[in-house]
ZADO-1210 file (C-alpha; in nm, 4 decimals, padded with zeros to 6 digits):
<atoms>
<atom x="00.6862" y="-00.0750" z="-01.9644" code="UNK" pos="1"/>
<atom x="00.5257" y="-00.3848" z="-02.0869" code="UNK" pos="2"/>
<atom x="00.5095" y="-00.6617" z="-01.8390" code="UNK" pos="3"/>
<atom x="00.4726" y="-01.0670" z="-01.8985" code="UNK" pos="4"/>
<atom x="00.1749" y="-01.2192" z="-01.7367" code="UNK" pos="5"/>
<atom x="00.1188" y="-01.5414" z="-01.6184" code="UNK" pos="6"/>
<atom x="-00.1436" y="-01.7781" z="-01.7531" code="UNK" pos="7"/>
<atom x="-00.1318" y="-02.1468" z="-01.5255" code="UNK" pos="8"/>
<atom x="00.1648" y="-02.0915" z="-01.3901" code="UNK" pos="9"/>
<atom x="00.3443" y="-01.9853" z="-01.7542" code="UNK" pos="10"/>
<atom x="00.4575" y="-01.6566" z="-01.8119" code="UNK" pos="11"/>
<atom x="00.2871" y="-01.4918" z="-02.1289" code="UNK" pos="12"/>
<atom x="00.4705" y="-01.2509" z="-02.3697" code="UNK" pos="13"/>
<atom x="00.2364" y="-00.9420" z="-02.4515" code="UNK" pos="14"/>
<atom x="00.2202" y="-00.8498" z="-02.8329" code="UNK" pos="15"/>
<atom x="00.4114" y="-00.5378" z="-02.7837" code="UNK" pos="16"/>
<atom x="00.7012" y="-00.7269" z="-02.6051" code="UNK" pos="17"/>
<atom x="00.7323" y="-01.0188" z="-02.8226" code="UNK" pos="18"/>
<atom x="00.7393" y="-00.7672" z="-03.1597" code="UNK" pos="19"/>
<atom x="01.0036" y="-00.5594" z="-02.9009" code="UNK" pos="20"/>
<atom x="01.1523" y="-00.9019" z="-02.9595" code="UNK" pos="21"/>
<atom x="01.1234" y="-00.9419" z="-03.2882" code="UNK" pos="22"/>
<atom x="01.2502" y="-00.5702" z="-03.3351" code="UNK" pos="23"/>
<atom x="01.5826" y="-00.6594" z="-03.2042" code="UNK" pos="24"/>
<atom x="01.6376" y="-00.9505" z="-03.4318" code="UNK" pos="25"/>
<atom x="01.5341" y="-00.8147" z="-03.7578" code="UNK" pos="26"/>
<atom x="01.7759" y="-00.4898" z="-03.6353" code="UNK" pos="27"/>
<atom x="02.1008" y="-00.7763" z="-03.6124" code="UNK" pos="28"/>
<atom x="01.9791" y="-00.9112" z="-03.9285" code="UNK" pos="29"/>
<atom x="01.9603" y="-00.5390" z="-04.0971" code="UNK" pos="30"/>
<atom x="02.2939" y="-00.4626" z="-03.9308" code="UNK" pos="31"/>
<atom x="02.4672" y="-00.7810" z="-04.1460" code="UNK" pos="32"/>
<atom x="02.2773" y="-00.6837" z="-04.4639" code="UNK" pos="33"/>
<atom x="02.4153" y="-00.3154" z="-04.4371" code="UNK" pos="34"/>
<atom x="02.7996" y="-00.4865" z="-04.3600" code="UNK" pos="35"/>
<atom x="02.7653" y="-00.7401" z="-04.6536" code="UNK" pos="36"/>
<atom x="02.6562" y="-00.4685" z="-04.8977" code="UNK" pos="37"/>
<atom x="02.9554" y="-00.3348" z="-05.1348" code="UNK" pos="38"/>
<atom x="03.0350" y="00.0051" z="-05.1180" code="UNK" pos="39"/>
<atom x="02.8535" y="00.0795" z="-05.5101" code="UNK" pos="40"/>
<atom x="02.5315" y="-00.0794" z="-05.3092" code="UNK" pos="41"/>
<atom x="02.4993" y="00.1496" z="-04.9950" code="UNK" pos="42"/>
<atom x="02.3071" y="00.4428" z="-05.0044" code="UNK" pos="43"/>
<atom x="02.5725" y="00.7888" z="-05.0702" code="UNK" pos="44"/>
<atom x="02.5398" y="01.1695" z="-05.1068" code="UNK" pos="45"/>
<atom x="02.2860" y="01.1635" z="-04.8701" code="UNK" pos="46"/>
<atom x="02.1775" y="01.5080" z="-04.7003" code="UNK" pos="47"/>
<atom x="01.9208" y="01.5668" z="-04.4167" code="UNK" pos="48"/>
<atom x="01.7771" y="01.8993" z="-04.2200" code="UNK" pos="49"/>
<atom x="01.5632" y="01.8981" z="-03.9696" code="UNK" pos="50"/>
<atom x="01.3926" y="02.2395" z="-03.8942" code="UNK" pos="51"/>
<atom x="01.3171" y="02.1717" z="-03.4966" code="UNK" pos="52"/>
<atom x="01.3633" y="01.8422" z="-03.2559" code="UNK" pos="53"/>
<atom x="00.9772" y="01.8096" z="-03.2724" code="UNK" pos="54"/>
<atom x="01.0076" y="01.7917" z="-03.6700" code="UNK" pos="55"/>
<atom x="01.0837" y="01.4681" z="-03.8839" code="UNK" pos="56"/>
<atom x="01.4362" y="01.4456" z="-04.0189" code="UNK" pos="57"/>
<atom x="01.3933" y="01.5388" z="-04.3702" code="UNK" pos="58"/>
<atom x="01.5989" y="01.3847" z="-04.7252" code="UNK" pos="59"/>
<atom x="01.7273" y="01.6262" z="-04.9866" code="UNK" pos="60"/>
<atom x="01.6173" y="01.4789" z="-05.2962" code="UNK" pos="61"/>
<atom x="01.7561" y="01.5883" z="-05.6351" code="UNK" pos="62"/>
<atom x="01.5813" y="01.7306" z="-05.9322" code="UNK" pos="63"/>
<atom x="01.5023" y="01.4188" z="-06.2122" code="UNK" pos="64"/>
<atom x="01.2814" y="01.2425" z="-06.4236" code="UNK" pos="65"/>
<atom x="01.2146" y="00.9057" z="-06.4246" code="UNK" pos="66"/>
<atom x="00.9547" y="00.6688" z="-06.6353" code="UNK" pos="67"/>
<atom x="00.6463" y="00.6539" z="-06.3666" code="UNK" pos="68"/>
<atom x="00.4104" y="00.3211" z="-06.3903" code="UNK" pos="69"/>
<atom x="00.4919" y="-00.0385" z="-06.4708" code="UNK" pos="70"/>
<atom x="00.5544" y="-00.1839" z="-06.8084" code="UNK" pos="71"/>
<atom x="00.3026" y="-00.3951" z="-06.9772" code="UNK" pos="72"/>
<atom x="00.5552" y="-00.7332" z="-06.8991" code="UNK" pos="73"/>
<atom x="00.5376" y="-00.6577" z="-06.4981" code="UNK" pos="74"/>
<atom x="00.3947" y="-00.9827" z="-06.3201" code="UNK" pos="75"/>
<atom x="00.0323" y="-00.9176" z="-06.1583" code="UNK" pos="76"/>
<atom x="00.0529" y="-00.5693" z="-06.3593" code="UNK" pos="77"/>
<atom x="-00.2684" y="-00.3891" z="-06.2771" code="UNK" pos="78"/>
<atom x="-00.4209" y="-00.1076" z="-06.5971" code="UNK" pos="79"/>
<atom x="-00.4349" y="00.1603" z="-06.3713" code="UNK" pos="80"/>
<atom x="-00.0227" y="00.1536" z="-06.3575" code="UNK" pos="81"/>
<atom x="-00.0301" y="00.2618" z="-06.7008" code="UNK" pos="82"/>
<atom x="00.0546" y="00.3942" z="-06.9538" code="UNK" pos="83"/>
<atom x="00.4275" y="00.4743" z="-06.8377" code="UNK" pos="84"/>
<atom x="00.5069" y="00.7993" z="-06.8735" code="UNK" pos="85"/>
<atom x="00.7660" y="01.0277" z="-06.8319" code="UNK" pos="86"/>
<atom x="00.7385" y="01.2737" z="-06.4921" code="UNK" pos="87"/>
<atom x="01.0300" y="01.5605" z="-06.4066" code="UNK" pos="88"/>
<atom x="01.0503" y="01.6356" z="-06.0577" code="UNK" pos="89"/>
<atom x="01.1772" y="01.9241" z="-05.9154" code="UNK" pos="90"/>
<atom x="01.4529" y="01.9279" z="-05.6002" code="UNK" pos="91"/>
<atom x="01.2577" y="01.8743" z="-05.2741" code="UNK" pos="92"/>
<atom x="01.2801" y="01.7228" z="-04.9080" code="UNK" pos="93"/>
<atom x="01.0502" y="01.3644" z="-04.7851" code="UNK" pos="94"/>
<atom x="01.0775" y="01.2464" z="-04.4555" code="UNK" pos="95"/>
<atom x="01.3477" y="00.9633" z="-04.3492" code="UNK" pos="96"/>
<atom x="01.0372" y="00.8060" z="-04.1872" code="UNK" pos="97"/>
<atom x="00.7015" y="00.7833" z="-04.1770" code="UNK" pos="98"/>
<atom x="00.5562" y="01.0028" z="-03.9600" code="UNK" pos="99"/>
<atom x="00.5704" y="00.8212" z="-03.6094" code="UNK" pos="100"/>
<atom x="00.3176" y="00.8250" z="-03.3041" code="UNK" pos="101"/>
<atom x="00.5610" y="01.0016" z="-03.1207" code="UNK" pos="102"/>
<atom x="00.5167" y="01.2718" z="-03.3695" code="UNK" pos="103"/>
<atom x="00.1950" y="01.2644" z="-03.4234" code="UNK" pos="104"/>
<atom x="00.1002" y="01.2289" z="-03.0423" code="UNK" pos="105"/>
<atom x="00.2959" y="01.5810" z="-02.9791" code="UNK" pos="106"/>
<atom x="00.0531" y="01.7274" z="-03.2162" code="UNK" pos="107"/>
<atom x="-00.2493" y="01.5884" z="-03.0640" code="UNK" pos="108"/>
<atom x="-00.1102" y="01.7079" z="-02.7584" code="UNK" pos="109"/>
<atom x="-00.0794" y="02.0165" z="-02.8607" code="UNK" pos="110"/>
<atom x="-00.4197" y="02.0403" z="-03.0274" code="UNK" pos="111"/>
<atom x="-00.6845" y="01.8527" z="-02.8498" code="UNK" pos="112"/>
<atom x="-00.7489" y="01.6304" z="-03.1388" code="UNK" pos="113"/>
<atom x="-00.7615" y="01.2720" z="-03.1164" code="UNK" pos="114"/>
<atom x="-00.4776" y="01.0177" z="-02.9996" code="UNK" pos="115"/>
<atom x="-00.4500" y="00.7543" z="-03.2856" code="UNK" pos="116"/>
<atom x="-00.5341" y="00.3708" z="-03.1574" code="UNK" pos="117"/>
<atom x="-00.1904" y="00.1509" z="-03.1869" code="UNK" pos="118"/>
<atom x="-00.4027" y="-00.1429" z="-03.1465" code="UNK" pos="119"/>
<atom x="-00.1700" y="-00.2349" z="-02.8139" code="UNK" pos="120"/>
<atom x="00.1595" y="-00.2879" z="-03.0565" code="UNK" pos="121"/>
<atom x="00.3135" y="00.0619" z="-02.8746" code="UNK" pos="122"/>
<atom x="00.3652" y="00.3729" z="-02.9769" code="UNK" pos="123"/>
<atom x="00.6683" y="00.5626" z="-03.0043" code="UNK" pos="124"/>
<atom x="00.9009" y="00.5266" z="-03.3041" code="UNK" pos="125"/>
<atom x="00.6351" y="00.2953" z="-03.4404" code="UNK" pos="126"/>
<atom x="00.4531" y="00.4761" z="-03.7324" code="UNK" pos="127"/>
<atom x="00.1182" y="00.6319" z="-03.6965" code="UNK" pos="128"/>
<atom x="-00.1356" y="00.4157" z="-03.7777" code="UNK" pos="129"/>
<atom x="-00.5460" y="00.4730" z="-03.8029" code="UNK" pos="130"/>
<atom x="-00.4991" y="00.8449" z="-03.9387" code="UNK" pos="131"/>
<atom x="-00.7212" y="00.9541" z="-04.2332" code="UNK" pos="132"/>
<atom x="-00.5711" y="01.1776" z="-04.5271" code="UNK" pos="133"/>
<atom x="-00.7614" y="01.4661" z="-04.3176" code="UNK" pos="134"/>
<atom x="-00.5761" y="01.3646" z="-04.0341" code="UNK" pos="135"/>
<atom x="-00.2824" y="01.3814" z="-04.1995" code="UNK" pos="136"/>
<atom x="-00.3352" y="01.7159" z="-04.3015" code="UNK" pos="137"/>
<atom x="-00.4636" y="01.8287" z="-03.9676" code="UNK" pos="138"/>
<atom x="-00.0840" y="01.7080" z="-03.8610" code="UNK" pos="139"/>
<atom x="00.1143" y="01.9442" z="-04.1508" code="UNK" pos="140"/>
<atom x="-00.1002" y="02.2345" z="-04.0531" code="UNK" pos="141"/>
<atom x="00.0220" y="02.2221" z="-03.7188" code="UNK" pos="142"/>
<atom x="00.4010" y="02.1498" z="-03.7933" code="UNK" pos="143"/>
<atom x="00.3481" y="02.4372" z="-04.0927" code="UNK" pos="144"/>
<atom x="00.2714" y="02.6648" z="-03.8463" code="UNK" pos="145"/>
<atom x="00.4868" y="02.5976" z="-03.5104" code="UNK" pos="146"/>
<atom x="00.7982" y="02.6042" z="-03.7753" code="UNK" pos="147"/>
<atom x="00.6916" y="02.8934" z="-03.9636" code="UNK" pos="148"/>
<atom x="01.0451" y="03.1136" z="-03.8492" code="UNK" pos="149"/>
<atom x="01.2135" y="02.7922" z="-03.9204" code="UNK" pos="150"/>
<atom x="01.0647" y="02.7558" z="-04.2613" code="UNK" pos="151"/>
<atom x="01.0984" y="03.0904" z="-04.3905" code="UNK" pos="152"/>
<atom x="00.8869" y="03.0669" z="-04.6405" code="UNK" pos="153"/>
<atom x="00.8903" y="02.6488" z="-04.7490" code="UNK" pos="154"/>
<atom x="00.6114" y="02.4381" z="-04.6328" code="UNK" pos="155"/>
<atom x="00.5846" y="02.1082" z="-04.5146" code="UNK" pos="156"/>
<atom x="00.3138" y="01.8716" z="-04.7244" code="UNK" pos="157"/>
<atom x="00.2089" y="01.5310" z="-04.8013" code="UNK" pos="158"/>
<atom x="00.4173" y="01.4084" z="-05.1145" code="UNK" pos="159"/>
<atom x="00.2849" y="01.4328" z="-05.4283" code="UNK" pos="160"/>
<atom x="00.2180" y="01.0528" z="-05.6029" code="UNK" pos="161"/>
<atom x="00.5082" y="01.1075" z="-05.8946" code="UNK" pos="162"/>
<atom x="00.7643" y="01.2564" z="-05.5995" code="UNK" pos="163"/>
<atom x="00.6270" y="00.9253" z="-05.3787" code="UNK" pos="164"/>
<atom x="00.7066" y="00.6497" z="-05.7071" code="UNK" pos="165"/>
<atom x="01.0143" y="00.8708" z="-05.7766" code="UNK" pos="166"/>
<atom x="01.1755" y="00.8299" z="-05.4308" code="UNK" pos="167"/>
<atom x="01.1081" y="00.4944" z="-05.3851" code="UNK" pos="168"/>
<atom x="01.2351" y="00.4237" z="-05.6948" code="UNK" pos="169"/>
<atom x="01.5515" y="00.5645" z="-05.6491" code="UNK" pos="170"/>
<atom x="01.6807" y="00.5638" z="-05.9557" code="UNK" pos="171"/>
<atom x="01.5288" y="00.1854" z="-06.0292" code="UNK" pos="172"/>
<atom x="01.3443" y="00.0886" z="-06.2624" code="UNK" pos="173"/>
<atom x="01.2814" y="-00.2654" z="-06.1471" code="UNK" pos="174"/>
<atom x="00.9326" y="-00.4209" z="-05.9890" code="UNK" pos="175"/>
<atom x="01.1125" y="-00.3266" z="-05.5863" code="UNK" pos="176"/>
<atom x="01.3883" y="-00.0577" z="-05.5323" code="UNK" pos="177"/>
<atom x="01.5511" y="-00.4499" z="-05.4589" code="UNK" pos="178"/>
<atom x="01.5028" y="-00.6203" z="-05.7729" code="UNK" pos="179"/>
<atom x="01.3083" y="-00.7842" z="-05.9550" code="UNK" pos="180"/>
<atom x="01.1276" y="-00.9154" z="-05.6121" code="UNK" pos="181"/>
<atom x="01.1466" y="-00.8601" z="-05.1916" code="UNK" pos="182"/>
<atom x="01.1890" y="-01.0696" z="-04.9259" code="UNK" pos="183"/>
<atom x="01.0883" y="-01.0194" z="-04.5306" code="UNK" pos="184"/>
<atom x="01.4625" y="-00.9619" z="-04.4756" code="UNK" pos="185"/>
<atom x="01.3814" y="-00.6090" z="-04.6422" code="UNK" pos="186"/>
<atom x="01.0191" y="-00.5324" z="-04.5450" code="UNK" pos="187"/>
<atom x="00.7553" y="-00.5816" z="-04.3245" code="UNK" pos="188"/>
<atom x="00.4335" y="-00.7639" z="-04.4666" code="UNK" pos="189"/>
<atom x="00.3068" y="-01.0936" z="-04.4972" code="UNK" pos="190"/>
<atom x="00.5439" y="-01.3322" z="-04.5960" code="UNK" pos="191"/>
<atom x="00.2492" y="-01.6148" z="-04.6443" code="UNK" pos="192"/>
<atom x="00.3459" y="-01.5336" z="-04.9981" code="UNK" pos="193"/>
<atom x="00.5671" y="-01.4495" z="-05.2457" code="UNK" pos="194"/>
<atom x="00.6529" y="-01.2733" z="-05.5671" code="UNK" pos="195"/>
<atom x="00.8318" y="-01.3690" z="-05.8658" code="UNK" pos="196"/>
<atom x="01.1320" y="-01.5746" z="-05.7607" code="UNK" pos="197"/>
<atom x="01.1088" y="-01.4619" z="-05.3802" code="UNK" pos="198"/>
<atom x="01.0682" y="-01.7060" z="-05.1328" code="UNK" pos="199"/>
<atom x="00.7995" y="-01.7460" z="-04.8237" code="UNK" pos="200"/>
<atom x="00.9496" y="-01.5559" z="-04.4949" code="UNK" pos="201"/>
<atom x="00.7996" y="-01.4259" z="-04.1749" code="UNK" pos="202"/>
<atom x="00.4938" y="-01.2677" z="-04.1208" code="UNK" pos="203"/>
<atom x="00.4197" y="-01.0134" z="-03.7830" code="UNK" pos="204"/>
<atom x="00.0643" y="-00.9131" z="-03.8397" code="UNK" pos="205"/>
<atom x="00.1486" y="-00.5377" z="-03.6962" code="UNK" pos="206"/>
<atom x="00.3665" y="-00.2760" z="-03.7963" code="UNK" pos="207"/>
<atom x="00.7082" y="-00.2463" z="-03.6225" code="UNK" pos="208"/>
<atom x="00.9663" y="00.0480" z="-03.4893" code="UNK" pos="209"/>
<atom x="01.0423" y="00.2379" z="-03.8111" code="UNK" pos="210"/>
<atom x="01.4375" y="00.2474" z="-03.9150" code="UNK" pos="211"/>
<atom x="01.4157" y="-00.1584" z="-03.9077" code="UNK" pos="212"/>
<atom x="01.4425" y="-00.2906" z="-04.2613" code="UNK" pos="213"/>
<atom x="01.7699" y="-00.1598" z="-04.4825" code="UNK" pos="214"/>
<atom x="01.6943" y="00.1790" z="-04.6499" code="UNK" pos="215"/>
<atom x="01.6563" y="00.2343" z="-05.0182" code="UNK" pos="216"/>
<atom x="01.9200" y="00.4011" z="-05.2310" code="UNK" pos="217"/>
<atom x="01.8167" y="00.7194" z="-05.1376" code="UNK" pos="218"/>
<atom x="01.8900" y="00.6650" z="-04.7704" code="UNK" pos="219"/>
<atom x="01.4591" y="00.6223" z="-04.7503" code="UNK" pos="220"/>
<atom x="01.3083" y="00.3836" z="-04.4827" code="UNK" pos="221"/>
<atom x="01.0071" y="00.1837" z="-04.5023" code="UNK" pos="222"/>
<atom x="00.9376" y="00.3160" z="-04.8545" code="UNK" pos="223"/>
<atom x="00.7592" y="-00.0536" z="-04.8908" code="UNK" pos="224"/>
<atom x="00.5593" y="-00.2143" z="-04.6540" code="UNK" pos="225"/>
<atom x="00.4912" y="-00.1360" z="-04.2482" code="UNK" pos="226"/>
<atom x="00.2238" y="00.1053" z="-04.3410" code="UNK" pos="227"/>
<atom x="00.0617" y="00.1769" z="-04.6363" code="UNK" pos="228"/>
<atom x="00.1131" y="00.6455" z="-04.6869" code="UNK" pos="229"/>
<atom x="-00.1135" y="00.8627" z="-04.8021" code="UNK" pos="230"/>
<atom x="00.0032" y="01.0976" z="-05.0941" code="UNK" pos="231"/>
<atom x="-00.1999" y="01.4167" z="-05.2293" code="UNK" pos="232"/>
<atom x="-00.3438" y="01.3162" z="-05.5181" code="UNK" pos="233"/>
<atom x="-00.7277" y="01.2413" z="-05.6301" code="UNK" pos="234"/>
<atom x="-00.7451" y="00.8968" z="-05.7752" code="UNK" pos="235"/>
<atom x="-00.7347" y="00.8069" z="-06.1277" code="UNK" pos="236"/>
<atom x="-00.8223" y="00.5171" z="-06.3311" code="UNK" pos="237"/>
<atom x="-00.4869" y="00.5418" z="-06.5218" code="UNK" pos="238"/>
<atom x="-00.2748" y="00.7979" z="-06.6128" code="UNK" pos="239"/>
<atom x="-00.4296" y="00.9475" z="-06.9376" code="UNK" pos="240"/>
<atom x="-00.3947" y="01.2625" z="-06.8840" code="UNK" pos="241"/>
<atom x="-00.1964" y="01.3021" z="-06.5689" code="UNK" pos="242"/>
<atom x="00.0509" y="01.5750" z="-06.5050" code="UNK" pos="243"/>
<atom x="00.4163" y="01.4967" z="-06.6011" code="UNK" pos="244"/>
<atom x="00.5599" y="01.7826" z="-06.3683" code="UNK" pos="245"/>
<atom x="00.5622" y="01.5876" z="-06.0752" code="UNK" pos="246"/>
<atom x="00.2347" y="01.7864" z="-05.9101" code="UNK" pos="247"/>
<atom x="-00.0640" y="01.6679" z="-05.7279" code="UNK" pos="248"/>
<atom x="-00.3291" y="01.5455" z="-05.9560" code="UNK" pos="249"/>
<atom x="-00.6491" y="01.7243" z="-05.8033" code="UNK" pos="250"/>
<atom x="-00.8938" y="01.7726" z="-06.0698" code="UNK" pos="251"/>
<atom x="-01.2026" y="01.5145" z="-06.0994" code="UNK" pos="252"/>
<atom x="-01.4804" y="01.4332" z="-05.8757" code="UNK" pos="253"/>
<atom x="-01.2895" y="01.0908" z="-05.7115" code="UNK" pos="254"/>
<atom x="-01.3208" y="01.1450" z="-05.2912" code="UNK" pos="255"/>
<atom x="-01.1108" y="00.8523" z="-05.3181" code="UNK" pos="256"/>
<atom x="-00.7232" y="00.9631" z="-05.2631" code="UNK" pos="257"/>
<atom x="-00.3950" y="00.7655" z="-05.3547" code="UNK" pos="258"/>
<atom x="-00.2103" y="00.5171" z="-05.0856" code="UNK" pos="259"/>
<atom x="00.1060" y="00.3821" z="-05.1846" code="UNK" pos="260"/>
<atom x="00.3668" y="00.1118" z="-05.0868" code="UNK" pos="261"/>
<atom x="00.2071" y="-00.1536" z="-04.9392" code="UNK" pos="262"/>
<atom x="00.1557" y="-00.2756" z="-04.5675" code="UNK" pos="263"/>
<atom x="00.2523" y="-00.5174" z="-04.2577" code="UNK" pos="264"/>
<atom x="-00.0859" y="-00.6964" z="-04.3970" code="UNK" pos="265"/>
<atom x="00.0125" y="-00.6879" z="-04.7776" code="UNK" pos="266"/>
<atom x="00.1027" y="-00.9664" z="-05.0518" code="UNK" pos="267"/>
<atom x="00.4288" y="-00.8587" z="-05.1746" code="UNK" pos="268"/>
<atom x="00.2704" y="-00.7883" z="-05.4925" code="UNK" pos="269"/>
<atom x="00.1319" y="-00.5344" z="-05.3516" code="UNK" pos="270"/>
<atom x="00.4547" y="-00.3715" z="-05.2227" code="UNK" pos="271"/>
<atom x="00.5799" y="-00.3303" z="-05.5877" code="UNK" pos="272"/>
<atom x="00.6606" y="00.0221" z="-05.6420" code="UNK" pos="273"/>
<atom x="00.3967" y="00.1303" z="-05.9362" code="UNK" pos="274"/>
<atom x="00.1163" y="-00.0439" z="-05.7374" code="UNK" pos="275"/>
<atom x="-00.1911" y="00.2187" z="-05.6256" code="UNK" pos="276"/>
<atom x="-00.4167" y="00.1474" z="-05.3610" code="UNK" pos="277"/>
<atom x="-00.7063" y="00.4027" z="-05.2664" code="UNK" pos="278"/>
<atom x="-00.9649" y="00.5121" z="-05.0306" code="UNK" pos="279"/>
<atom x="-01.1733" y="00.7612" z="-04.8892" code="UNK" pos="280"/>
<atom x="-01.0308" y="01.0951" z="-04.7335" code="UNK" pos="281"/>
<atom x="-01.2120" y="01.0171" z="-04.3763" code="UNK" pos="282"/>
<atom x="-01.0983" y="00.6390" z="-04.3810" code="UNK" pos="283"/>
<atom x="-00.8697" y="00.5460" z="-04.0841" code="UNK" pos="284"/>
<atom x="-00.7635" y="00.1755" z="-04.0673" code="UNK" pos="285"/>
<atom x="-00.4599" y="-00.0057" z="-03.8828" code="UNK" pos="286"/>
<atom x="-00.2786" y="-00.0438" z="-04.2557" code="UNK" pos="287"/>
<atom x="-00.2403" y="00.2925" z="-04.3168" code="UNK" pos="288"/>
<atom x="-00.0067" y="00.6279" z="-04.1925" code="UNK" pos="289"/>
<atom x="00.1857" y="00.8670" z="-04.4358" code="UNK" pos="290"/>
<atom x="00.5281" y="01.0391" z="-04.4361" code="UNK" pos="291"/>
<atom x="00.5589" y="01.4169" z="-04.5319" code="UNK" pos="292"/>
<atom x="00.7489" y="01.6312" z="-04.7964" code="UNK" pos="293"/>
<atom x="00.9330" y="01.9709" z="-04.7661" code="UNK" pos="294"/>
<atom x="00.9422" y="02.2991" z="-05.0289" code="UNK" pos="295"/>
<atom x="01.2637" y="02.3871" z="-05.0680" code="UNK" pos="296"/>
</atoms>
């Protein structure tokens, strides 16, 4: 439990209680979103497994295709969103969440290997943060393994970046799975700015509890901002060349692997849903975490 302090006389709210604070408000405001929305705007024919308590709960999403990158007319556009190009994607299961520190603490636990800093925001249902693409490997191995009679066969893995741009899309096909831009109402990152027609809004400099912000149309949380996720895939230039089955695009030389959807310390531009970040395999940082995908 996280206790005030007192500073001359004053009590002082800790960082972790005053976003346990904040937490609870942007819940309420979620809560009135989710009532307001029609009935054609709330997420439907959703279906979940989970394979153990330990284990994420896992999304069934369909088999599709879907146009993958940004059109030439997209505000702050970047060239390696392009060209668009059509990706099928075969039926498969991503994580509700991002993979949380609970989670990922149980497999450190379990392994010896390193407990990830929170950077004193708390742990728990907050995602993961300061794991590498390695770590986040490290993590599947272990879940891979303790839920091998439960898998029979399937495998848990990081999402590929087509199955990552195709479920947060969800059936979209605009700049955000909101529109045509995203407020703080809907994500977590800075709200110093604003994109397109969006307006200024809070900014909380730290991730918060995942399960906040409304879900996408695929019943998917924190698709954009919170924490930037790691996906498979080597990083490309643009996508000349790049697979249109939905797989992991490994071949090249690049150590530099894909991050997608933007963070609690991101411009909103950079939450739009074709935008690719990148770094090195070994690179922790406070931005980033990942969520996971299921064989099915």
């Amino acid at each position: 439990m996280v206790h005030s302090s007192l500073l001359n006389g004053q009590a002082v709210v800790s960082k972790a209680e005053e976003l346990r604070q904040t937490e609870n408000e942007i819940r309420q405001q979620t809560r009135n979103i989710l009532l307001a929305q029609s009935a054609q705007e709330r997420p439907k024919g959703v279906h979940t497994l989970r394979d153990m308590p330990i284990a994420p709960e896992m999304v069934i999403i369909p088999s599709g295709r879907f146009m993958m990158g940004s059109p030439d007319s997209e505000a702050e556009r970047r060239d390696n969103e392009g060209p668009q190009h059509e990706v099928v994607i075969r039926r498969f299961a991503v994580s509700k969440y991002a993979v949380t520190f609970e989670q990922y603490d149980a497999y450190a636990h379990a392994t010896g290997e390193d407990f990830p800093d929170d950077e004193g925001w708390g742990r728990g249902r907050r995602p993961v943060i300061n794991v590498s693409w390695e770590d986040a490997h490290g993590y599947i191995r272990w879940l891979n393994d303790i839920a091998k009679a439960e898998l029979a066969g399937q495998s848990y893995r990081l999402l590929t970046e087509a199955e990552w741009e195709y479920v947060c899309r969800a059936g979209t096909a605009t700049p955000y799975f909101t529109g045509e831009t995203i407020s703080t109402d809907r994500a977590n990152f800075d709200g110093n700015f604003c994109y397109g027609r969006g307006e200024k809004g809070r900014s909380l400099r730290a991730t918060v509890e995942v399960g906040c912000y409304p879900p996408n149309p695929w019943g998917l949380y924190d698709m954009l901002g919170n924490t930037w996720e790691w996906v498979e895939d080597r990083f490309h230039e643009n996508y000349r060349g790049a697979p249109t089955d939905g797989s992991a695009w490994e071949s090249g030389k690049n150590e530099n692997r894909v991050l997608r959807g933007g963070s609690w310390d991101s411009v909103p531009g950079f939450l739009r849903t074709a935008y690719r970040n990148m770094s090195p395999q070994d690179h922790r940082c406070s931005f980033d975490g990942f969520r996971i995908a299921r064989t099915l």
